[in-house]
BAFI-3210 file (N, C-alpha, C; in Angstrom, 3 decimals, decimal comma, padded with zeros to 6 digits):
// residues 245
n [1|2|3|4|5|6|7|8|9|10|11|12|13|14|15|16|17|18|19|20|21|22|23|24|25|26|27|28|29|30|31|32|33|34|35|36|37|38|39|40|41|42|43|44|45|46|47|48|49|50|51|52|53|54|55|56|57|58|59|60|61|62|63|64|65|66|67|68|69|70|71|72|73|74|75|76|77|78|79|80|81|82|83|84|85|86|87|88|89|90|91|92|93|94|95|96|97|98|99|100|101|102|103|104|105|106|107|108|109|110|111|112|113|114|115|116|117|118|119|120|121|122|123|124|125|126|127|128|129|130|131|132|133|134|135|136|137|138|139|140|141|142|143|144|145|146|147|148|149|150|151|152|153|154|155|156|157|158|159|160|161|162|163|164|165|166|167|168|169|170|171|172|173|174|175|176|177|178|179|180|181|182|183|184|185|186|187|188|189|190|191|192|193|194|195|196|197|198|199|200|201|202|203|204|205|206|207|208|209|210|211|212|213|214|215|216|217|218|219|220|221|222|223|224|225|226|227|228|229|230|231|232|233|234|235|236|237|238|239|240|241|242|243|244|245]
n.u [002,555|002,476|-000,450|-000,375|-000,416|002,775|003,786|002,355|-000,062|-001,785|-004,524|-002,840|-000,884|000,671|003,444|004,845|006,298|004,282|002,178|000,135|-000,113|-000,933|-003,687|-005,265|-004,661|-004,642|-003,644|-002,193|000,001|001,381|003,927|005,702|003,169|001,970|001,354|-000,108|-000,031|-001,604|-002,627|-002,885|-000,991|000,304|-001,050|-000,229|001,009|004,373|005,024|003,634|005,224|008,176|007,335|007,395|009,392|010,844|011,804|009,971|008,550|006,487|003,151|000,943|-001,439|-000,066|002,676|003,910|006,434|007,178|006,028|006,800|006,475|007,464|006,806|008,826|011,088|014,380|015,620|018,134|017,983|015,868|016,325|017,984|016,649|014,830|013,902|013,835|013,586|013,281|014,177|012,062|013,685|015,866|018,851|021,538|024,981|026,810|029,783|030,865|030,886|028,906|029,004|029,904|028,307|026,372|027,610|027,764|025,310|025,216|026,531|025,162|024,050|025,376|025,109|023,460|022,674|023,733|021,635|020,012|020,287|019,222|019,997|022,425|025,525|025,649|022,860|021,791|022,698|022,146|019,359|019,618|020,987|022,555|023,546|025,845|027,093|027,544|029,132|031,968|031,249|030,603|027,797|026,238|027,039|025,573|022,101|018,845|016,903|018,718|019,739|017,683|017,579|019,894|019,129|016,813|018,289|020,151|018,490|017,508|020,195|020,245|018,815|015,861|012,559|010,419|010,028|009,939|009,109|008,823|007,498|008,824|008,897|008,558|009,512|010,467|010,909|008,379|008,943|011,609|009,865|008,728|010,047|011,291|009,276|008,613|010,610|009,654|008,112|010,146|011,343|009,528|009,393|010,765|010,029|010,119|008,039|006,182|005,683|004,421|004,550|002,580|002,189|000,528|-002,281|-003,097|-000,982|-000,083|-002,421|-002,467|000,044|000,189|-001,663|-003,394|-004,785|-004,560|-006,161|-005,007|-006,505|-006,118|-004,564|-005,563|-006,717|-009,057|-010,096|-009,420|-008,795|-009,187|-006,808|-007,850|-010,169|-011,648|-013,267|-012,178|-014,252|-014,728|-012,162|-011,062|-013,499|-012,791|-009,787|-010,313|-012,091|-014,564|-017,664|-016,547|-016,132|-013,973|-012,011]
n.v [-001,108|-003,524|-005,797|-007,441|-007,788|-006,184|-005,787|-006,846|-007,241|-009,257|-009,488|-008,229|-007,757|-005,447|-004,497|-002,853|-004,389|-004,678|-002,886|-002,833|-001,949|-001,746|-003,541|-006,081|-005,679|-004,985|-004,624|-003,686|-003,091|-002,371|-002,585|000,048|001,380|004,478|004,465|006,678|006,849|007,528|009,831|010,677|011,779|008,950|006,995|004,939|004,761|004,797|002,476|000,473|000,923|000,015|-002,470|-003,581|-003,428|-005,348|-004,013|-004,016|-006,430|-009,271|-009,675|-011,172|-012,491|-011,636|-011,317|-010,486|-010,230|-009,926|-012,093|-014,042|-014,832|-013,048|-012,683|-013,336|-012,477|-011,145|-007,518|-006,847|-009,029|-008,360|-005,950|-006,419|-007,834|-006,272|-004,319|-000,885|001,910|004,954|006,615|008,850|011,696|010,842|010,160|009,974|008,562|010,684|012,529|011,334|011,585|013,317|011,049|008,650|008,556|007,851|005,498|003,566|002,004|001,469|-001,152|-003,016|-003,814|-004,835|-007,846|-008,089|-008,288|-006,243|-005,469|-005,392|-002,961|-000,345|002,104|004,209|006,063|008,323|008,471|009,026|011,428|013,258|013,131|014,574|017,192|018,878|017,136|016,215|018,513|019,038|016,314|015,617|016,787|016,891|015,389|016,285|018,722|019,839|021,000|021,138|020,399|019,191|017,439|015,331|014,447|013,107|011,228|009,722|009,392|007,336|005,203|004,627|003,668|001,378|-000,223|-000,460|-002,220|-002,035|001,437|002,899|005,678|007,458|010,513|012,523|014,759|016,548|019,056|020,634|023,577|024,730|025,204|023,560|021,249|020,694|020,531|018,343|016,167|017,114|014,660|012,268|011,031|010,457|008,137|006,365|005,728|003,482|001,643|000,943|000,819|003,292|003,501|006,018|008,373|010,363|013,485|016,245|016,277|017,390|017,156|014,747|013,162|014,456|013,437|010,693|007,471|006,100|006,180|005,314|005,346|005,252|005,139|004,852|002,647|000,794|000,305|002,478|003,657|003,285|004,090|005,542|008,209|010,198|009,803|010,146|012,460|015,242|015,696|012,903|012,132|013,384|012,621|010,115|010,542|011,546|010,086|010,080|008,833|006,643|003,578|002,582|000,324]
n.w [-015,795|-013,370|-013,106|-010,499|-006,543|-005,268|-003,253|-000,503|002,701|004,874|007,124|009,137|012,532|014,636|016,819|020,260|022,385|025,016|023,785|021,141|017,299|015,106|013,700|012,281|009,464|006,335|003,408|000,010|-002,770|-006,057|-008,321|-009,854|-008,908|-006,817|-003,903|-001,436|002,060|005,111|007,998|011,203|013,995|015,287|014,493|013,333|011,507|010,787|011,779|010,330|007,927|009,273|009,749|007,379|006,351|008,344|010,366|012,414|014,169|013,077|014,347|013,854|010,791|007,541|005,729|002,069|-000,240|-003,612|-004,089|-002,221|001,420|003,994|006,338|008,477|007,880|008,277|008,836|006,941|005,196|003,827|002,928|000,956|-000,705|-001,870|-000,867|000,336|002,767|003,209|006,263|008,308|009,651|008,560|009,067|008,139|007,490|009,238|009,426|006,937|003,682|000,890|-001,476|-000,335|001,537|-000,076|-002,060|000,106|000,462|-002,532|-002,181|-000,721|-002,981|-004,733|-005,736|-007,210|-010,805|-013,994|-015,216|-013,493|-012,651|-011,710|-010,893|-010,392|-009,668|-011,567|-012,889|-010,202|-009,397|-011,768|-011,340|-008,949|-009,275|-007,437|-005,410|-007,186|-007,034|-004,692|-003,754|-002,721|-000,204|003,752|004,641|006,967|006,453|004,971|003,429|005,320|003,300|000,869|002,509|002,818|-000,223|-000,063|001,396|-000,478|-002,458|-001,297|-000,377|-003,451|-004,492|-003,716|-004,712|-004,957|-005,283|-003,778|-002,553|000,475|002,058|004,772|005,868|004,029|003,804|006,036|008,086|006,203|003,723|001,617|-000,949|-001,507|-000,663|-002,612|-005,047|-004,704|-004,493|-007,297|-008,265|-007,722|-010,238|-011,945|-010,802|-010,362|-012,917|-013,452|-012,407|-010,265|-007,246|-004,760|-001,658|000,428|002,795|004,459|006,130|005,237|003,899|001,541|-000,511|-000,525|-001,831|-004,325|-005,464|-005,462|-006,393|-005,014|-001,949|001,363|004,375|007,766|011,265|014,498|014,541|011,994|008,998|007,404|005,340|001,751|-001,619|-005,487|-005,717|-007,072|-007,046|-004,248|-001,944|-000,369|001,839|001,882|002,653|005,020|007,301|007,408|008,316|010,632|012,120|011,802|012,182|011,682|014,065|016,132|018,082]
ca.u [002,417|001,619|-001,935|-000,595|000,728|004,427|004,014|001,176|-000,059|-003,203|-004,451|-001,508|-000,735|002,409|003,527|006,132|006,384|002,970|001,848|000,231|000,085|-001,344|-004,920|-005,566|-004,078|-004,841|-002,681|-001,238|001,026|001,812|005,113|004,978|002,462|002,728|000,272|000,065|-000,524|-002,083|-003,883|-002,869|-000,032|000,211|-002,353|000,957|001,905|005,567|004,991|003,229|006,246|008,990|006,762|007,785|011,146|011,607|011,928|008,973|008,181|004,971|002,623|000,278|-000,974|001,341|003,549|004,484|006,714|007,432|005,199|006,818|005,962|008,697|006,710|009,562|012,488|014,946|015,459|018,906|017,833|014,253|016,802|018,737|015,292|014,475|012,472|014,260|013,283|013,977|013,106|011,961|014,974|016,679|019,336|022,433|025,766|027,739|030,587|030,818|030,607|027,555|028,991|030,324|026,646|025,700|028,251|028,031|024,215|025,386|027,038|024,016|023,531|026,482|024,996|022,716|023,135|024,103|020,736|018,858|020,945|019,075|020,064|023,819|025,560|025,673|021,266|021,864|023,574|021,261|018,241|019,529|022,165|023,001|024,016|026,459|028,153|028,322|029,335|032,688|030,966|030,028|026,659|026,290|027,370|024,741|020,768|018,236|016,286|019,816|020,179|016,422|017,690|020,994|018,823|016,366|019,917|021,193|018,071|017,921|021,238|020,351|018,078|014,524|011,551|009,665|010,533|009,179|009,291|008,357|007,498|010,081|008,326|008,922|010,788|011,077|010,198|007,260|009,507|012,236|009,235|007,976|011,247|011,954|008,399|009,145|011,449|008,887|007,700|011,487|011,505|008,409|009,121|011,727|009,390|009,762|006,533|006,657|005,107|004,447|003,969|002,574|000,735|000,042|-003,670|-003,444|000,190|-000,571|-003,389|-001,541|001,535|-000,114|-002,359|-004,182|-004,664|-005,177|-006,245|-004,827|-006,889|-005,759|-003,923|-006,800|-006,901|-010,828|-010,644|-008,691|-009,406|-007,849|-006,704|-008,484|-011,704|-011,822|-013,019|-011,416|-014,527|-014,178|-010,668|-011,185|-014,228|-011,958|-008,935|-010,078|-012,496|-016,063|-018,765|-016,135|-015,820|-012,347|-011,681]
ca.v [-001,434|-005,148|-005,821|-007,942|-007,045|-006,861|-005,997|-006,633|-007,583|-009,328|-009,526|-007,954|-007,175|-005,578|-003,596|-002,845|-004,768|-004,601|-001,771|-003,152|-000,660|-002,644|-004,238|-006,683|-004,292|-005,596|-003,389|-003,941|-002,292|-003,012|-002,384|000,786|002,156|005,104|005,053|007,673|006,293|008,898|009,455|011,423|011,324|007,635|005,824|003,336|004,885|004,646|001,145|-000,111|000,458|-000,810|-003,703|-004,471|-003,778|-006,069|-003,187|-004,032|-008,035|-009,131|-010,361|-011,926|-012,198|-012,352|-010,082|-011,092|-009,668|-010,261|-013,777|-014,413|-014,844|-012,733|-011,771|-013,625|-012,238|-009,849|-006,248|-007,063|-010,218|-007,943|-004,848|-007,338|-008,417|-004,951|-003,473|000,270|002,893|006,897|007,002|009,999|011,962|010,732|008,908|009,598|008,747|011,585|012,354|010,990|012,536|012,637|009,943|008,010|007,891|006,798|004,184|002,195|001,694|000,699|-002,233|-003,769|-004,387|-005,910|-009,430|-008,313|-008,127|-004,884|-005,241|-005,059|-002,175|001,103|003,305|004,491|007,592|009,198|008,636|010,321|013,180|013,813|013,538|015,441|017,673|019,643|015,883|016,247|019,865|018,904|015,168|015,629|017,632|016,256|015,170|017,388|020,166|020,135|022,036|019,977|019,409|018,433|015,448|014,860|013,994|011,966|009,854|009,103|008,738|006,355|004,346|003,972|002,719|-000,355|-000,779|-001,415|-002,980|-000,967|002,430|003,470|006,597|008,443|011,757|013,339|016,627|016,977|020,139|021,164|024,715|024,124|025,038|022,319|019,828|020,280|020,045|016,536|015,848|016,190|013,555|010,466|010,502|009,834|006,928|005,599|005,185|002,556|000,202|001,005|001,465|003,890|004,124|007,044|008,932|012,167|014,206|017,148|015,166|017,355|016,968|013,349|012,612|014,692|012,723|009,344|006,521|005,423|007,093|004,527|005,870|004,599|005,141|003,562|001,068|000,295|000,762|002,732|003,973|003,349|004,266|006,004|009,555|010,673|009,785|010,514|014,423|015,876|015,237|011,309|011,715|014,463|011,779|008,913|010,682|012,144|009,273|010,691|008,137|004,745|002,662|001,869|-000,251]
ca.w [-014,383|-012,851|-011,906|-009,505|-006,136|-005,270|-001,596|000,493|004,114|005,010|008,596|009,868|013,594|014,995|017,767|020,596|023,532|025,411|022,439|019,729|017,089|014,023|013,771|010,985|008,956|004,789|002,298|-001,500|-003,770|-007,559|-009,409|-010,212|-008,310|-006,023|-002,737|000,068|003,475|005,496|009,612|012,385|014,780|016,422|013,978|012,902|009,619|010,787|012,222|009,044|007,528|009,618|009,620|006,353|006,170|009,424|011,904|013,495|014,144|012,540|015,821|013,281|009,942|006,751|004,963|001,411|-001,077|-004,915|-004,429|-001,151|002,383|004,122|007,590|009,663|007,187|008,789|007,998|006,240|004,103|003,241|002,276|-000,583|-001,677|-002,718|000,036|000,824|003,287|003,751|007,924|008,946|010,208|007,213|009,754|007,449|008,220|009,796|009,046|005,957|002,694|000,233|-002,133|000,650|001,716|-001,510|-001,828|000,846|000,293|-003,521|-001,694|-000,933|-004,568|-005,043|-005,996|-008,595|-012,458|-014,257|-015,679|-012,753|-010,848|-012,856|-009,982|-010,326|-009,147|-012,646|-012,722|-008,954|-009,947|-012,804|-010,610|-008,055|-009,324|-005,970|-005,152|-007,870|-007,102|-002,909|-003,588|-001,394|001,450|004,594|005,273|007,938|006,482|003,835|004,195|005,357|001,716|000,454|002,906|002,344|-001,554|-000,131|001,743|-000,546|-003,009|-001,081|-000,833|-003,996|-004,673|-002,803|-006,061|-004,422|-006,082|-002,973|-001,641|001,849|002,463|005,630|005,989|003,240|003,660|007,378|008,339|004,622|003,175|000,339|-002,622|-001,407|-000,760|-004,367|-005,539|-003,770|-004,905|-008,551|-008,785|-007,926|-011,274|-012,848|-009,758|-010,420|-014,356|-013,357|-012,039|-007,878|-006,189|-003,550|-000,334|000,968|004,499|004,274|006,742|004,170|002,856|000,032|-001,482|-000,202|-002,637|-005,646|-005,338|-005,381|-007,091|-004,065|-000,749|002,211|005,449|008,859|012,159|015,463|013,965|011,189|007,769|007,758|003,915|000,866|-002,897|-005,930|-004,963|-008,249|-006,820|-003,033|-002,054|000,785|003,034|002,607|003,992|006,278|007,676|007,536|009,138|012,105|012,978|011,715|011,137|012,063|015,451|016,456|019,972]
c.u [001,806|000,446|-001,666|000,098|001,931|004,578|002,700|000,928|-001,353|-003,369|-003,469|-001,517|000,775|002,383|005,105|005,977|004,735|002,097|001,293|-000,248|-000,874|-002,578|-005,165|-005,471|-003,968|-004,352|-002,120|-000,955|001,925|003,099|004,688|004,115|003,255|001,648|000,386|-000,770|-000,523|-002,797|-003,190|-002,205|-000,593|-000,876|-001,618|000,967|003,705|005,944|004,659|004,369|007,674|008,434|007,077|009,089|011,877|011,987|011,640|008,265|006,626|004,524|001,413|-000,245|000,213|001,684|003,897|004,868|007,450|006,740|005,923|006,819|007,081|008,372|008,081|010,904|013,256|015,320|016,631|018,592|016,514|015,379|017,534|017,994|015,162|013,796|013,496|013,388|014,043|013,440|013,076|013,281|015,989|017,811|020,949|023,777|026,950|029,414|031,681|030,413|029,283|027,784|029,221|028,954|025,786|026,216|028,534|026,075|024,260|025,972|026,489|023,412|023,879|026,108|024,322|023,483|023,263|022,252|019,613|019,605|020,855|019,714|021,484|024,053|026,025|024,270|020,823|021,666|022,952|019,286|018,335|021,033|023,082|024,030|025,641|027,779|028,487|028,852|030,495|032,545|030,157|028,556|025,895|026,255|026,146|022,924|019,770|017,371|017,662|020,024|018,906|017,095|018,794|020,182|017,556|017,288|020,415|019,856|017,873|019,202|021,423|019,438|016,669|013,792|010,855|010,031|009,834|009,379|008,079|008,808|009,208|009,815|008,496|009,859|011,026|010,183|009,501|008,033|010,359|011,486|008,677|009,147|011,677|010,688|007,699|009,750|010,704|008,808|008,738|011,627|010,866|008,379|010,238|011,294|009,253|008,682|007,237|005,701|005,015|003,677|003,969|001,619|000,243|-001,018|-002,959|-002,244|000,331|-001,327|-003,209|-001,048|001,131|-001,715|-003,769|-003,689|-005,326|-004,543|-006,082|-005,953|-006,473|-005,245|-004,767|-006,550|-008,519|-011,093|-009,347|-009,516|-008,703|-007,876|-007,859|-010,148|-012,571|-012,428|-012,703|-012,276|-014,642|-013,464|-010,486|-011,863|-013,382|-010,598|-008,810|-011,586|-014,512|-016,446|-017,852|-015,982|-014,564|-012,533|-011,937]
c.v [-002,815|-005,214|-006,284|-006,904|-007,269|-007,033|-006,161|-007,582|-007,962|-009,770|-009,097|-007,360|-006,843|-004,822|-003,511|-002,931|-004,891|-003,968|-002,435|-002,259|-000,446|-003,268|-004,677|-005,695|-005,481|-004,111|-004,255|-002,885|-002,804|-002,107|-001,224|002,393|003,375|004,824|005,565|006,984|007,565|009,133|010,282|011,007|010,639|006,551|004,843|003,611|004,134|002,979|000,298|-000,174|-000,053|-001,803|-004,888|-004,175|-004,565|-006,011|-003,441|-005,671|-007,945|-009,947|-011,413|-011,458|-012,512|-010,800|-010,553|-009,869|-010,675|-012,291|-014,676|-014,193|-013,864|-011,959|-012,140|-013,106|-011,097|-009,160|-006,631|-007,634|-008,856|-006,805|-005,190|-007,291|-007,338|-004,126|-002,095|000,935|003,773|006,925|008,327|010,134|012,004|009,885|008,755|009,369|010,135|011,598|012,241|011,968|012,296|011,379|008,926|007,289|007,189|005,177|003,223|001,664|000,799|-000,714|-003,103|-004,453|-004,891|-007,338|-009,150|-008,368|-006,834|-004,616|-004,571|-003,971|-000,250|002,141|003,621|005,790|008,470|009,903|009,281|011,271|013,529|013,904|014,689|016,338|018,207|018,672|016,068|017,122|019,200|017,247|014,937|016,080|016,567|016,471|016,331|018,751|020,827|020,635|020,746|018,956|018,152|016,937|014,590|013,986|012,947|010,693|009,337|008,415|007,597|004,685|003,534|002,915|001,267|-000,999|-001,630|-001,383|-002,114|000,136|003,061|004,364|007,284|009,670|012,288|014,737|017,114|018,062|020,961|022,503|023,929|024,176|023,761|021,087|019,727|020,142|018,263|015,865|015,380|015,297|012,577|010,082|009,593|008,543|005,979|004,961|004,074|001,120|-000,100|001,783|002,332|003,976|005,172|007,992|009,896|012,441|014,988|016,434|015,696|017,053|014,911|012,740|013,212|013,962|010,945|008,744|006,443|005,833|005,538|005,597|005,509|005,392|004,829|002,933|000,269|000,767|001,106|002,910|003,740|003,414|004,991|007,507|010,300|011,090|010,125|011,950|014,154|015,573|014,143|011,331|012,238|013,866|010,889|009,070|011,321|010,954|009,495|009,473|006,574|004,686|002,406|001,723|-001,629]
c.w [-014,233|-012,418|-010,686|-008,394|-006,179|-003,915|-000,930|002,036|003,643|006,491|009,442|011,238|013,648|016,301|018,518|021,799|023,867|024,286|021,762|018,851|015,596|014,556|012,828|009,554|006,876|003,771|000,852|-002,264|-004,661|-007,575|-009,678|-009,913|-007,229|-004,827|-001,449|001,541|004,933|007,277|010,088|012,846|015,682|015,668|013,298|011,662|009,596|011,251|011,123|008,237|008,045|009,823|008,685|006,014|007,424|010,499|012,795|013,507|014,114|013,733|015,427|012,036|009,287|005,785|003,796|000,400|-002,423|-004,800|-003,013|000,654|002,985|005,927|008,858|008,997|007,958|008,132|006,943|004,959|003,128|002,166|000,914|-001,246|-002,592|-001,999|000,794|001,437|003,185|005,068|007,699|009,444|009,381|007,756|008,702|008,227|008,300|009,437|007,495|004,495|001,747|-000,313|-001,644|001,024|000,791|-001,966|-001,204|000,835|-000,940|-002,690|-001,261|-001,763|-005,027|-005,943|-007,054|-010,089|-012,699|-014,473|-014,740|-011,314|-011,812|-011,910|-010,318|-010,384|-010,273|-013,027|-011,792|-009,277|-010,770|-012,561|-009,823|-008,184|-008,278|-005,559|-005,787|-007,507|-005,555|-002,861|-002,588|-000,211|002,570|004,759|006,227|008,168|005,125|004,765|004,289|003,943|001,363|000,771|003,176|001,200|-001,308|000,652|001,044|-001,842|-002,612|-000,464|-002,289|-004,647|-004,200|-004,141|-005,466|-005,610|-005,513|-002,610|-000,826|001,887|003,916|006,298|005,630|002,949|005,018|007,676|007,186|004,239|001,906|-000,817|-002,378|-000,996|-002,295|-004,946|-005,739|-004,497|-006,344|-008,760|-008,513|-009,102|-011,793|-012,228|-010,344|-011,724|-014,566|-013,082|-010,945|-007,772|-005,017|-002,910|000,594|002,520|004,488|005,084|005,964|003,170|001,505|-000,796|-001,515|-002,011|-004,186|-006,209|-005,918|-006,274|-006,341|-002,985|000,095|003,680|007,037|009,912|013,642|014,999|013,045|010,067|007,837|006,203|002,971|-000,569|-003,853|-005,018|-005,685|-007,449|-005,377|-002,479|-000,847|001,874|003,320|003,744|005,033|007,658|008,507|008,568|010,678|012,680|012,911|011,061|011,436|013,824|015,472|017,984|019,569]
res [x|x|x|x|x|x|x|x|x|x|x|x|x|x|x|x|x|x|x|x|x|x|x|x|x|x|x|x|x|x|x|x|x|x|x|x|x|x|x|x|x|x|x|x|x|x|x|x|x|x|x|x|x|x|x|x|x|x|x|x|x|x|x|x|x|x|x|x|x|x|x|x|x|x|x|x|x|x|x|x|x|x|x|x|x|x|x|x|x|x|x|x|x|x|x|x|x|x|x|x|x|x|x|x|x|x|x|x|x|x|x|x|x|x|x|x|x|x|x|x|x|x|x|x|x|x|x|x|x|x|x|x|x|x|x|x|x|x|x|x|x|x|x|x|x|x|x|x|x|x|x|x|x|x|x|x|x|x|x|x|x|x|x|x|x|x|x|x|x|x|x|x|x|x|x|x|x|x|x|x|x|x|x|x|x|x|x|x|x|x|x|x|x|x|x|x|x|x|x|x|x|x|x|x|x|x|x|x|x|x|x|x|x|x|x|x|x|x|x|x|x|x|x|x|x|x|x|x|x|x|x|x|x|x|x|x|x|x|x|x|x|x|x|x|x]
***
């Protein structure tokens, strides 16, 4: 793993329209790494990260990835770079069949080298076999875990450096979130950091390196997961003991 970072913010604001949603918001994440980003509905988990994939226009502050500046980059150019999301919702296309969904995400990748394109729909299919047996079925017609696994499938195929994820446990029975949950490791031994959005603290702080704690639009605590107990974050996430305004 890199000491350095690959993605990080410092002073960061953002928001939406009048909204702002973000408060000097200071974050990093190595190669590698995994870290759970964690708070209460509306404290800008989901904003923090369309922030950096371009979603969400930076209002101040800087955004930089792999050693460059990239807060004014749009979502497209950022998604080449290497910077993938899973939204919430998952957002697949309809219609369409699993591999279909997979393959037009590979197309994004297009420009790279063989070398640098580990993801391919044989490494899919052997992550996520299910993937494999329903590959001609529609989208649509598949269970919700299932198109959990095609969309975080068809992020990778874009071959990120980063992978965002928010809330990939949403809606999901516990055996099909531990399921989905095993596979980071195999992700993670590729060399993509992942970002992660989990309300569930504790599968949160399992799952991950480093737990950082949103507030209001604040980062209030971050540290490893290892080392945190439950009433830090418990403290930290509902607002015990900090000022926010």
């Amino acid at each position: 793993m890199n000491a350095g970072p690959l993605l990080s913010a410092r002073g960061l604001n953002a928001g939406y329209g009048d909204f702002q949603a973000l408060f000097d918001v200071d974050f990093h994440i190595a190669a590698g790494e995994v870290v759970a980003l964690i708070g209460a509905n509306g404290a800008g988990k989901s904003t923090m990260l369309k922030t950096f994939v371009g979603l969400v226009p930076v209002r101040g502050g800087t955004v930089t990835f792999d050693g460059i500046d990239v807060s004014q980059t749009p979502a497209h150019a950022l998604a080449v770079q290497g910077l993938a999301m899973v939204p919430e919702g998952r957002r697949l296309f309809r219609g369409m069949t699993v591999e279909d969904n997979l393959r037009v995400a590979a197309d994004h990748a297009r420009h790279l080298p063989a070398d640098d394109r580990p993801w391919t729909l044989e490494r899919l299919y052997d992550l996520f076999p299910i993937l494999a047996e329903r590959r001609g079925q529609a989208v649509e017609k598949l269970s919700g875990g299932q198109q959990q696994m095609v969309a975080i499938g068809r992020a990778l195929m874009m071959q990120p450096k980063v992978l965002l994820c928010d809330e990939i446990s949403l809606g999901l029975a516990p055996k099909v979130i531990g399921e989905i949950y095993a596979m980071l490791p195999a992700i993670r031994q590729s060399g993509t950091a992942i970002l992660l959005v989990e309300q569930d603290v504790t599968l949160a702080t399992r799952s991950s390196d480093r737990v950082c704690c949103l507030l209001e639009g604040r980062i209030v605590l971050t540290g490893r997961s290892s080392e945190l107990s439950r009433e830090t974050i418990a403290k930290a996430y509902f607002g015990v003991g900090h000022e926010v305004g």
